[in-house]
C-alpha positions as CSV (number, residue, x, y, z in Angstrom):
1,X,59.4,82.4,146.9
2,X,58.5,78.7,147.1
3,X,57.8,77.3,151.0
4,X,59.9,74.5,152.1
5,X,58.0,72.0,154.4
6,X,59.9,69.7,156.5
7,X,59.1,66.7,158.8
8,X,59.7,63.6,160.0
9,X,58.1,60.7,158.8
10,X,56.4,57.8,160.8
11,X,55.5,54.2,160.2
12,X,51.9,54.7,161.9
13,X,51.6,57.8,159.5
14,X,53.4,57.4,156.4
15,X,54.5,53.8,156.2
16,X,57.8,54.2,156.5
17,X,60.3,56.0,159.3
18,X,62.7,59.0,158.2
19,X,62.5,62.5,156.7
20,X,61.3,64.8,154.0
21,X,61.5,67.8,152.6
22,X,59.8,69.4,149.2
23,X,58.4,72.3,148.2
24,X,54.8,73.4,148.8
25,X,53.3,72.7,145.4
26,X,50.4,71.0,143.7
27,X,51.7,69.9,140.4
28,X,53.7,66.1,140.1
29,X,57.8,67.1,140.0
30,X,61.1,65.9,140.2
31,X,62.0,63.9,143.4
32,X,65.3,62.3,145.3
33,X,65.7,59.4,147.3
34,X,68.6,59.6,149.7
35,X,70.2,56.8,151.3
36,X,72.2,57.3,154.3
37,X,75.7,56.7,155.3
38,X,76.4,53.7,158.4
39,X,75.3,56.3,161.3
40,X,72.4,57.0,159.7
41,X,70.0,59.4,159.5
42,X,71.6,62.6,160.6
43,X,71.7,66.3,160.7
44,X,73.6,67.0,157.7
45,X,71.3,64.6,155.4
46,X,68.7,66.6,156.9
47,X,70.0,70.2,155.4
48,X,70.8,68.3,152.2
49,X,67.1,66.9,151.5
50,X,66.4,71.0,152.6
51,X,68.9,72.1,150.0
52,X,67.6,69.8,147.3
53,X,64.2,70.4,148.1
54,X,65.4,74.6,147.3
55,X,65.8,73.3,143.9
56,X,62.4,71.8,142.8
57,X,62.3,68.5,144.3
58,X,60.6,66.3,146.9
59,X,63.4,64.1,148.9
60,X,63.0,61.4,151.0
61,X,65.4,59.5,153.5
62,X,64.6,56.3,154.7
63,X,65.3,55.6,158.3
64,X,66.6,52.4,157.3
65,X,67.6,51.3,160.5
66,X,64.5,52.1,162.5
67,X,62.8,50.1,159.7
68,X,65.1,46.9,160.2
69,X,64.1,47.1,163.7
70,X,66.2,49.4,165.2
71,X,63.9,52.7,166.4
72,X,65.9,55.1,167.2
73,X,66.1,58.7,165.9
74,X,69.3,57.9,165.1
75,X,72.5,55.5,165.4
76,X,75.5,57.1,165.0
77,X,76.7,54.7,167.6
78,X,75.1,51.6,166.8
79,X,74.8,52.0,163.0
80,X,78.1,50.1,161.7
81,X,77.5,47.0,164.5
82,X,73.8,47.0,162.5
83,X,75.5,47.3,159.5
84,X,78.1,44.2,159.5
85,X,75.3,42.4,160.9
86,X,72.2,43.4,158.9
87,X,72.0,41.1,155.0
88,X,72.5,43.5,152.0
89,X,69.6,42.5,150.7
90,X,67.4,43.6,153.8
91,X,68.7,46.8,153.4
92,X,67.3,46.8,149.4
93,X,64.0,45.2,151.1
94,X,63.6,48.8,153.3
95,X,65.1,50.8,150.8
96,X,62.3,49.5,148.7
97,X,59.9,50.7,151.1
98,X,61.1,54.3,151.1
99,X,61.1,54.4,146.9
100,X,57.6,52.8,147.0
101,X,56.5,55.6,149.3
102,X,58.1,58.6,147.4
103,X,56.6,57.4,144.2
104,X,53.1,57.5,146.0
105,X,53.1,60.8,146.9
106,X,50.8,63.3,144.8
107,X,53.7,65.8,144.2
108,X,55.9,63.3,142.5
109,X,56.5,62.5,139.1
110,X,57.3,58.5,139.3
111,X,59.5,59.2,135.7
112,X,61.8,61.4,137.5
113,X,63.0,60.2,140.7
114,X,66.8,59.7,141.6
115,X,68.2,57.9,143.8
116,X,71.6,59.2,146.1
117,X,73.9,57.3,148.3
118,X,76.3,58.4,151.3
119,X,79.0,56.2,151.9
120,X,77.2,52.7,152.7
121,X,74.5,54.0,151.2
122,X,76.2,54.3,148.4
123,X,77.4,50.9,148.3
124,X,74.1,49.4,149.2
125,X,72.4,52.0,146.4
126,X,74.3,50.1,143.7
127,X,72.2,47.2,144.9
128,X,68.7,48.6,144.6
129,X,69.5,51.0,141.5
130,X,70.6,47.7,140.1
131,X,67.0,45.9,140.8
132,X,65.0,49.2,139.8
133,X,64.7,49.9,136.2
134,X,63.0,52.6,137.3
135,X,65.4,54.5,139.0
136,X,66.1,57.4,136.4
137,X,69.5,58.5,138.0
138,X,72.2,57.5,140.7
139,X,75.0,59.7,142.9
140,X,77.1,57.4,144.6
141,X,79.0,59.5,147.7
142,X,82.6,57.5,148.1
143,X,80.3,54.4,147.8
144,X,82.1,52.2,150.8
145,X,83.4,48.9,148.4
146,X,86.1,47.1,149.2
147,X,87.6,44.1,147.8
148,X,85.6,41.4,149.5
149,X,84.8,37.6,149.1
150,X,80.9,36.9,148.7
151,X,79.6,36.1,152.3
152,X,76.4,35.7,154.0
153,X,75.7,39.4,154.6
154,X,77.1,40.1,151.4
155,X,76.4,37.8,149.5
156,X,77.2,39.8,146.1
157,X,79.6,42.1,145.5
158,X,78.5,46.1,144.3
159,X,80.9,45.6,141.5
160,X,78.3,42.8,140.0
161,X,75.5,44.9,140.7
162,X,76.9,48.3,138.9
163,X,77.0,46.1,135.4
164,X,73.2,45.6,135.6
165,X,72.5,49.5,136.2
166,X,70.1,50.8,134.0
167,X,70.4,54.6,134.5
168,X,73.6,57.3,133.7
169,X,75.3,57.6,137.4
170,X,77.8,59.6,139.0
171,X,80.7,58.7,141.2
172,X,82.9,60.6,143.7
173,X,86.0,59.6,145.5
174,X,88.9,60.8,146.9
175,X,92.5,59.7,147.1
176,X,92.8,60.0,150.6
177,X,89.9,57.1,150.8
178,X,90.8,54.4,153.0
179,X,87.7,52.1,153.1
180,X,87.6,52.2,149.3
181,X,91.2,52.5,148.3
182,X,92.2,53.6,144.7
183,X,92.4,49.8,142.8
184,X,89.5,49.4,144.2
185,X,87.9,52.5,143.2
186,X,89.3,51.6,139.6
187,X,87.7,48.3,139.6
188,X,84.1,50.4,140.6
189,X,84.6,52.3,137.3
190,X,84.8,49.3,135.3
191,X,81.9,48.0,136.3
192,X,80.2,51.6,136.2
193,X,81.4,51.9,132.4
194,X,80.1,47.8,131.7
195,X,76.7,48.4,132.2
196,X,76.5,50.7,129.1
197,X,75.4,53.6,130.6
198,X,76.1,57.4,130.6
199,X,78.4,58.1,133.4
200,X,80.2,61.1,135.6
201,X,83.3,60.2,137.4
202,X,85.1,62.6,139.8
203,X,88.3,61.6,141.2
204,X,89.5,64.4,143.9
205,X,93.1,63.6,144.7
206,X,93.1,65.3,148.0
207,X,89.5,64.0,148.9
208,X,88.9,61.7,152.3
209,X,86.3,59.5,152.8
210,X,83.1,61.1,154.3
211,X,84.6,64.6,152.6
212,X,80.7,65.9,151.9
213,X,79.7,65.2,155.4
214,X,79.9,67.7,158.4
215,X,79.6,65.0,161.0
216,X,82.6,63.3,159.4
217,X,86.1,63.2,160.7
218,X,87.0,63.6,156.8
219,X,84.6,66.2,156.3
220,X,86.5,68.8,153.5
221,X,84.3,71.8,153.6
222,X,85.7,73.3,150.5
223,X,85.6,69.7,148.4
224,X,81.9,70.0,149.8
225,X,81.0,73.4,148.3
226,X,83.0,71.7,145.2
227,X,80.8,69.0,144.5
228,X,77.5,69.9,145.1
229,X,77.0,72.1,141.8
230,X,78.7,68.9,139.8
231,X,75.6,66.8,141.2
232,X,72.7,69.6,141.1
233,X,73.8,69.9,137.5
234,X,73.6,66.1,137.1
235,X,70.6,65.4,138.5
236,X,68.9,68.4,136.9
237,X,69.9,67.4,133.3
238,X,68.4,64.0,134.0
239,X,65.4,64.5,136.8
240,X,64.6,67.9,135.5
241,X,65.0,68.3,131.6
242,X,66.2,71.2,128.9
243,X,64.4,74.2,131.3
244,X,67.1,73.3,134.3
245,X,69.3,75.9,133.2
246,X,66.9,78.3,132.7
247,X,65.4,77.5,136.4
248,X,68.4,77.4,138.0
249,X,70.8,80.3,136.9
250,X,72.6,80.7,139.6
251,X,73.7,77.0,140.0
252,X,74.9,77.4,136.1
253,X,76.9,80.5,137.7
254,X,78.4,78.3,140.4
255,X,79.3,75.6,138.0
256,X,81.2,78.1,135.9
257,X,83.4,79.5,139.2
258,X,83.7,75.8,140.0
259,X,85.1,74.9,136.2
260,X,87.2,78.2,136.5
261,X,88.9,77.0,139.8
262,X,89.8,73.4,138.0
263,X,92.5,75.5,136.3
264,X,94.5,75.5,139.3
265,X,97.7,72.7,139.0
266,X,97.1,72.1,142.7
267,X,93.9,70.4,142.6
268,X,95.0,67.7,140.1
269,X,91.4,66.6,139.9
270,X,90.3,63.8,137.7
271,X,87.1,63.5,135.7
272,X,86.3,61.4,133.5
273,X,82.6,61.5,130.9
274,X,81.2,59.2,129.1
């Protein structure tokens, strides 16, 4: 069985401040950058970068805020008054500095790293998938976009960056989403399907915002156990390649319950593949 090591990352150390987790190996593999949602880096990213690092690959988290001058270990109650007051493109600036430090790393292939984002992450995601070609594939967690005038910490909307995307992505929301609400959501797909490329979108009728997160008031543990096979399968066919299935048999089995459940008239989901 393949070791998992964990730890936190530090500026003095590492060059950047946050959190990693990847298997003990000495060959180059797949790896994930993860973006966190508006409180930050928490405990539930934490077991997801774990989870994902279960799988095969190396995943990074950013403390973004730390690195935009806030140190803290984390800022569940500061991070939406850093938010509303921090320029999107600052954020992209210190995202940056996490992707340049996960493709340094001796266990990653730089031609198969991903990029996730919770919530504002997603929404800020959009902007740095958008300005890195090299980004080979995007989740976007109920990306927070709303229907917004450009202002001076936004100065562009995420709609305007998702045409300029250069990877296949994949998009989750829920119904029950009030800081993206459904036009808006619709509008997100447009500019998803614009930029050409392949993409995954999962529509969960029943779904709040935050629904993946166990520190959220909308946290839906069953939407949760839900998803995560849709994305592992995702980001294997794009990060991993043809062997994923063969690697990862008991996620194919999971998918398969999952596609079984779909059946049931009471989910109403939505999907939609192009």
């Amino acid at each position: 069985m393949t070791r998992i090591i964990t730890r936190g990352l530090k500026e003095d150390k590492d060059g950047i401040e946050g959190y990693i987790a990847h298997p003990e190996r000495t060959e180059k593999g797949p790896a994930l950058l993860l973006v966190h949602q508006h409180s930050g880096l928490t405990g539930y990213l934490k077991t997801a970068a774990y989870k994902f690092a279960q799988l095969g690959y190396t995943a990074v988290i950013p403390n973004l805020y730390h690195m935009l001058g806030y140190p803290a270990e984390q800022h569940i109650d500061k991070g939406t008054e850093i938010q509303n007051k921090t320029p999107d493109p600052d954020f992209v600036k210190v995202i940056d500095r996490g992707w340049r430090y996960c493709l340094s790393r001796n266990d990653v292939d730089g031609a198969r790293v991903g990029v996730i984002g919770y919530c504002m992450g997603g929404r800020i995601g959009i902007h740095f998938v958008a300005a890195t070609p090299a980004a080979r594939a995007f989740v976007a967690y109920y990306p927070s976009v709303a229907d917004e005038p450009p202002t001076r910490i936004r100065p562009r909307h995420p709609n305007d960056a998702a045409r300029e995307i250069k990877c296949p992505s994949m998009v989750l929301y829920g119904g029950n989403d009030r800081t993206s609400t459904f036009p808006v959501q619709q509008k997100v797909m447009e500019s998803f399907h614009a930029n050409g490329q392949p993409l995954e979108w999962h529509y969960f009728h029943f779904g709040n915002h935050g629904f993946a997160s166990t520190e959220s008031d909308g946290y839906q543990p069953y939407l949760a156990d839900l998803t995560w096979p849709l994305v592992t399968e995702f980001l294997g066919r794009e990060l991993i390649g043809p062997e994923w299935p063969q690697r990862t048999q008991k996620t194919q089995n999971e998918i398969r319950n999952v596609g079984a459940r779909f059946i049931a008239p009471s989910l109403a989901r939505q999907s939609q593949f192009s």
